[in-house]
C-alpha positions as CSV (number, residue, x, y, z in Angstrom):
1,X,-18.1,16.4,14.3
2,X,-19.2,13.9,11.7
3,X,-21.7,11.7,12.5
4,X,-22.2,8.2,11.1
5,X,-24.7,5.1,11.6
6,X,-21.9,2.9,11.7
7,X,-17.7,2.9,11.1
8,X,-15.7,0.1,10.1
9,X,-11.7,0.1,11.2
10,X,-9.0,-2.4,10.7
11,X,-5.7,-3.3,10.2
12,X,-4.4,-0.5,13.0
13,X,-1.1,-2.2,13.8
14,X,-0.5,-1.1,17.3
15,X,3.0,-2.1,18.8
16,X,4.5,-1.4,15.1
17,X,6.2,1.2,14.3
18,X,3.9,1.8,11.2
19,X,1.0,2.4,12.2
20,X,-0.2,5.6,11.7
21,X,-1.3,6.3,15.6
22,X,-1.9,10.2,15.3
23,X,-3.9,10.4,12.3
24,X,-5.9,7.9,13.7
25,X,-6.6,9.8,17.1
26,X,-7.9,12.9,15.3
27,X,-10.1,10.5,13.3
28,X,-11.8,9.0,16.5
29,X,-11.8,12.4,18.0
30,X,-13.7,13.8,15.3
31,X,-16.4,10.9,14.4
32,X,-19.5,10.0,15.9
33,X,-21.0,6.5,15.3
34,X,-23.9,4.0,17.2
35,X,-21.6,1.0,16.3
36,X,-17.9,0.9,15.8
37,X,-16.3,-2.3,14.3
38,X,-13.1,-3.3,15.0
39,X,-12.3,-5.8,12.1
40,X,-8.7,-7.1,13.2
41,X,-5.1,-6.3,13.5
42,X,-5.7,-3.8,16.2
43,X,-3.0,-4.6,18.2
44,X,0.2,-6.0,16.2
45,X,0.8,-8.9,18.8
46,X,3.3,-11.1,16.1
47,X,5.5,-7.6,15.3
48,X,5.6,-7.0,19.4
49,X,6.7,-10.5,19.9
50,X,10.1,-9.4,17.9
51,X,10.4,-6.1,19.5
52,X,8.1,-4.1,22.0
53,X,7.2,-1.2,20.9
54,X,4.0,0.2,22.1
55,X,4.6,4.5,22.9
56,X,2.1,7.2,24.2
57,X,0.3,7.5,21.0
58,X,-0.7,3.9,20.4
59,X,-1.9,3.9,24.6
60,X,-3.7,6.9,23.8
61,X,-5.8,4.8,20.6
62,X,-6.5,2.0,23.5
63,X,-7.5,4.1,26.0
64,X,-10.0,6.5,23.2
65,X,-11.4,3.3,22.2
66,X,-12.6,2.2,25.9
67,X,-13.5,5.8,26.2
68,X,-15.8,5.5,23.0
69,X,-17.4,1.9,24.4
70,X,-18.1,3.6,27.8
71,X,-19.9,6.7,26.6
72,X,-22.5,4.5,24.9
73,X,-21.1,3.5,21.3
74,X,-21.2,-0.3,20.8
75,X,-17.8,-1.3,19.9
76,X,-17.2,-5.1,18.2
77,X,-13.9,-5.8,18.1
78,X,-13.5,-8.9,15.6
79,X,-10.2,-10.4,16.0
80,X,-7.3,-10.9,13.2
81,X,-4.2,-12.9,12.6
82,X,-2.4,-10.5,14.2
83,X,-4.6,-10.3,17.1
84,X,-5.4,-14.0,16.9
85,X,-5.0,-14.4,20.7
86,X,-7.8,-12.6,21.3
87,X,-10.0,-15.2,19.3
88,X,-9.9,-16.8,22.9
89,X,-11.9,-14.4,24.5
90,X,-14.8,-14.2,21.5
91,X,-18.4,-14.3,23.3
92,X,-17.3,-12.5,26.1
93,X,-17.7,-8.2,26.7
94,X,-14.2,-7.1,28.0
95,X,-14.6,-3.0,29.2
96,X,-17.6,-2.6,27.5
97,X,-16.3,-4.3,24.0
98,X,-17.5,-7.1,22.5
99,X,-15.7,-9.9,21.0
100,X,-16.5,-11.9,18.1
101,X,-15.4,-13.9,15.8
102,X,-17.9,-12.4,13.2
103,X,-20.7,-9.9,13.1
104,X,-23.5,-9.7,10.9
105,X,-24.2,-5.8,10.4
106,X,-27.9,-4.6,8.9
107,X,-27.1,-1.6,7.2
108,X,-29.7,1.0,7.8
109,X,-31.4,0.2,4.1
110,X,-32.0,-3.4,5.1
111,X,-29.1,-5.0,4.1
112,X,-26.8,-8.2,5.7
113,X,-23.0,-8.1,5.6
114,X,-20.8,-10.0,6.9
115,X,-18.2,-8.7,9.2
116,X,-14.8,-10.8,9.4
117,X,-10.9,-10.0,9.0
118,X,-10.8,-11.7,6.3
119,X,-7.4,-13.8,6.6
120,X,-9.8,-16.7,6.3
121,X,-9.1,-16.5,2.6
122,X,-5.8,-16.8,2.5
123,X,-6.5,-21.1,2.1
124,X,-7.7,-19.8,-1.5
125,X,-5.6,-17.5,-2.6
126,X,-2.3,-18.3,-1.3
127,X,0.8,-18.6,-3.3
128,X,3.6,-20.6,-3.0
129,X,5.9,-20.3,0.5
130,X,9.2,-19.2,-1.2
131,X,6.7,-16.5,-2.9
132,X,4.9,-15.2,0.2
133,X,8.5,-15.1,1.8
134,X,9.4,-13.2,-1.0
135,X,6.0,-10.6,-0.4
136,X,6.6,-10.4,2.8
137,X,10.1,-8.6,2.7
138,X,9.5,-6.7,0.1
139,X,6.3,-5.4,1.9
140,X,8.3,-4.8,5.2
141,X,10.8,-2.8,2.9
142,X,8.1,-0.8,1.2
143,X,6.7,0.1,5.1
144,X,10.3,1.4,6.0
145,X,10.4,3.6,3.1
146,X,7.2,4.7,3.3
147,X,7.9,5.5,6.9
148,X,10.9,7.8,6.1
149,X,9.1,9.2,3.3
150,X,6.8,10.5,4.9
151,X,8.8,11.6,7.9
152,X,10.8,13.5,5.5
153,X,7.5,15.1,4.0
154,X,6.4,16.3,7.5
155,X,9.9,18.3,8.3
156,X,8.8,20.1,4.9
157,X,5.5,20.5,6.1
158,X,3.9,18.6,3.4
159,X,0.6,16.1,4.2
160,X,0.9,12.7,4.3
161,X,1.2,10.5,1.1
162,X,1.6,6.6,0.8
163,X,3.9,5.6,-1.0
164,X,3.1,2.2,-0.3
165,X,-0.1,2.7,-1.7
166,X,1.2,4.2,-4.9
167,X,3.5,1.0,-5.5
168,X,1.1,-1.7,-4.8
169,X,-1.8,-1.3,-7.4
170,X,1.2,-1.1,-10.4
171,X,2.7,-4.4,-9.5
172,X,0.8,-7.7,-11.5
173,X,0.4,-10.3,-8.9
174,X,-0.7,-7.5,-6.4
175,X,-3.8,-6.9,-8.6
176,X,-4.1,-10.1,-9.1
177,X,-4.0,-11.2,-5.4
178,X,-6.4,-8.4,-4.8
179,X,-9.1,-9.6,-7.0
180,X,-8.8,-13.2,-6.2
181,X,-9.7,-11.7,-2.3
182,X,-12.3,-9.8,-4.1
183,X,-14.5,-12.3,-5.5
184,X,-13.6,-15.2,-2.6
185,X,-15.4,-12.9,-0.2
186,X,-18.2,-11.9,-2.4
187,X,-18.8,-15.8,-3.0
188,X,-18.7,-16.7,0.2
189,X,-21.4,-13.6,0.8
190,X,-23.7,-14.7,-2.5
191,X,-23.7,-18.3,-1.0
192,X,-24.8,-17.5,2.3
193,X,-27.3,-15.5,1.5
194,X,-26.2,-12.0,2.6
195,X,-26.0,-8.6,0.4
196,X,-22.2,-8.1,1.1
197,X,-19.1,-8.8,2.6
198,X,-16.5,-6.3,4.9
199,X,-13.2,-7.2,5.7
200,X,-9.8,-5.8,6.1
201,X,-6.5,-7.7,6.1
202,X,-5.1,-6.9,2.7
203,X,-4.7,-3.4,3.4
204,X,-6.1,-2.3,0.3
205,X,-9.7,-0.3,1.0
206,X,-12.4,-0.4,-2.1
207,X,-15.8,-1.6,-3.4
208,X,-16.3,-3.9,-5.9
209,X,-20.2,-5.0,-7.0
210,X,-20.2,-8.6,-7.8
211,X,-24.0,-10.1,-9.4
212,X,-25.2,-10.5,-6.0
213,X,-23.4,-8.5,-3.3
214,X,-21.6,-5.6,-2.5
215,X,-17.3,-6.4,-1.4
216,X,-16.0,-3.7,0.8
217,X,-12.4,-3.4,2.3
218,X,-12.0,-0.7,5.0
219,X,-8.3,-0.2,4.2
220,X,-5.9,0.2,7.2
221,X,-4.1,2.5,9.5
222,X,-0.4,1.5,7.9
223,X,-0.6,2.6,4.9
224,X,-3.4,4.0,3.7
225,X,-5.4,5.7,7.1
226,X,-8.5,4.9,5.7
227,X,-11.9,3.8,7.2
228,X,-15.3,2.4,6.1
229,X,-18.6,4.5,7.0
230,X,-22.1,3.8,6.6
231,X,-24.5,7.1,6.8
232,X,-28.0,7.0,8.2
233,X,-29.5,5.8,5.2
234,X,-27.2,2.9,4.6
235,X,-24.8,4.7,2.5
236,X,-21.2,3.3,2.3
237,X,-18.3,5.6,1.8
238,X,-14.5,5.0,2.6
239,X,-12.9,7.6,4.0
240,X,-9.2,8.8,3.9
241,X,-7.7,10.5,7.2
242,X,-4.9,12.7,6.6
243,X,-4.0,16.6,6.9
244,X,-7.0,16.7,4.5
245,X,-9.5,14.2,5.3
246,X,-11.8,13.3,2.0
247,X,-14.1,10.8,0.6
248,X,-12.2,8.4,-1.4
249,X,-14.8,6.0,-2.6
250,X,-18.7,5.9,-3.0
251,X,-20.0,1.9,-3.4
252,X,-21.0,2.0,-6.6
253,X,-24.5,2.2,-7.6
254,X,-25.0,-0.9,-10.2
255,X,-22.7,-4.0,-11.5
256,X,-19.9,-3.2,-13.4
257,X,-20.9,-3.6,-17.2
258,X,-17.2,-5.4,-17.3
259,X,-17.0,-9.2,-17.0
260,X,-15.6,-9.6,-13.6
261,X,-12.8,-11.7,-13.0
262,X,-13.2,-15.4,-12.3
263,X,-13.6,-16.6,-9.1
264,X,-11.4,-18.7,-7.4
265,X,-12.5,-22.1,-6.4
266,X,-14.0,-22.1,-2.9
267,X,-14.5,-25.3,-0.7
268,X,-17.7,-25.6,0.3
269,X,-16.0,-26.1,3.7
270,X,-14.5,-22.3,3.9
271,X,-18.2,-21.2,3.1
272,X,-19.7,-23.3,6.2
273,X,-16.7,-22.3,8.4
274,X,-17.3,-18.5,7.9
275,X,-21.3,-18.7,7.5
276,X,-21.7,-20.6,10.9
277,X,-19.2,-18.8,12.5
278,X,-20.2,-17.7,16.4
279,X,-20.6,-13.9,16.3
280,X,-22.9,-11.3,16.7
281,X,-25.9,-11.4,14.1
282,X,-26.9,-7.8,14.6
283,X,-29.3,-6.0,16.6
284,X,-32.0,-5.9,13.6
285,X,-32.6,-8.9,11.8
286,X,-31.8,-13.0,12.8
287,X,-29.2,-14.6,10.6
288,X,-30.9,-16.5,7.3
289,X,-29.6,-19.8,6.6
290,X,-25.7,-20.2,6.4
291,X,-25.7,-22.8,3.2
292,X,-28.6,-23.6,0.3
């Protein structure tokens, strides 16, 4: 059993036939945490508004997760744009879980994150409609293959391996998108005043050190099966979950000596609306001031 201060999941996608149910049942079977973040898209509620699809394996995540809540582990389930119904409910417990529409962890070592989906951002780094149309097919075909891909790797009893996640990072404006995300979180973090920002959404899990804070993406359970863990001493790691379970990436110790890409312009609005955000500001420290 692997026990961590804290684990950071998003982007699971139940109700769609891609997400990646059973890897992430032996994951949750074989951690341990004090606090479990839920950071959005849990449940796929816009794919199961086309077609329901919700089988034995994807109950079996629900009922683990209430299962984890009741034995003691506090669960924060921060709602998505998936799971944007749930932003209804934020403020209350529901089975032991608590909903919010942020979270403000302290990291063991002292440090303030904040916790959000992160579709907030899409306001700043959208493109054009006919181009997110465009994305938006050619991502649903990528899922299919990498569905059948894999499903053709398991008869051959070979592990699991995205293929999604091999295209991505070799495609321009997917780099590009990605950093933009990058550094509109970690502003957003630098103005408020915190030491980092976590978020899922873009279903790409990594670090990257800005001047003043610390971006990390926990990935998702479509593609990539990947989660974000913090040790006892405040040490974050992100985790793959395959047939061979590893730890894909440390956060890195100092800033990059490389100049990091601009940042996109950020309304002061977005930065209030996420900074004074309801939610949860941690069990350790009381939130510092949203704005300078």
């Amino acid at each position: 059993m692997h026990q961590y201060r804290s684990v950071f999941i998003s982007d699971v996608h139940l109700g769609s036939a891609d997400c990646q149910a059973d890897y992430l049942l032996d994951f949750l079977a074989h951690v341990q945490c004090e606090t479990l973040y839920l950071v959005g898209d849990i449940i796929d509620l816009i794919a199961m508004q086309r077609r329901i699809y919700f089988p034995e394996s994807h109950q079996q995540v629900i009922r683990r997760l209430l299962a984890i809540a009741a034995n003691g582990t506090r669960v924060v389930y921060i709602p998505g744009n998936h799971d944007e119904f749930l932003r209804h409910f934020c403020g209350q417990t529901l089975a032991g879980v608590e909903l919010q529409q942020k979270a403000v962890h302290t990291a063991a070592d002292g440090r303030r994150f904040v916790v959000c989906h992160g579709d907030q951002f899409d306001q700043v780094v959208r493109c054009s409609p006919m181009l997110l149309l465009v994305g938006d097919r050619a991502h649903g075909l990528l899922l299919w293959m990498n569905r059948w891909w894999n499903a053709w790797r398991k008869l051959r009893n070979k592990p699991y391996w995205s293929l999604a996640a091999w295209v991505k990072p070799r495609i321009g404006k997917a780099r590009a998108f990605i950093q933009r995300f990058e550094m509109a979180a970690l502003t957003v973090a630098e103005r408020g005043h915190y030491d980092g920002f976590i978020c899922g959404h873009i279903h790409s899990a990594g670090f990257r050190r800005g001047r003043d804070g610390l971006y990390c993406n926990d990935g998702d359970w479509v593609e990539h099966c990947t989660a974000l863990v913090e040790n006892h001493a405040g040490r974050l790691e992100i985790l793959h979950w395959s047939e061979h379970p590893r730890v894909l990436y440390v956060e890195p110790e100092e800033t990059s000596t490389q100049e990091p890409p601009a940042s996109p312009p950020i309304a002061p609005s977005l930065v209030e609306q996420i900074n004074t955000m309801p939610g949860s500001p941690g069990p350790d420290r009381e939130p510092k001031a949203a704005l300078d």
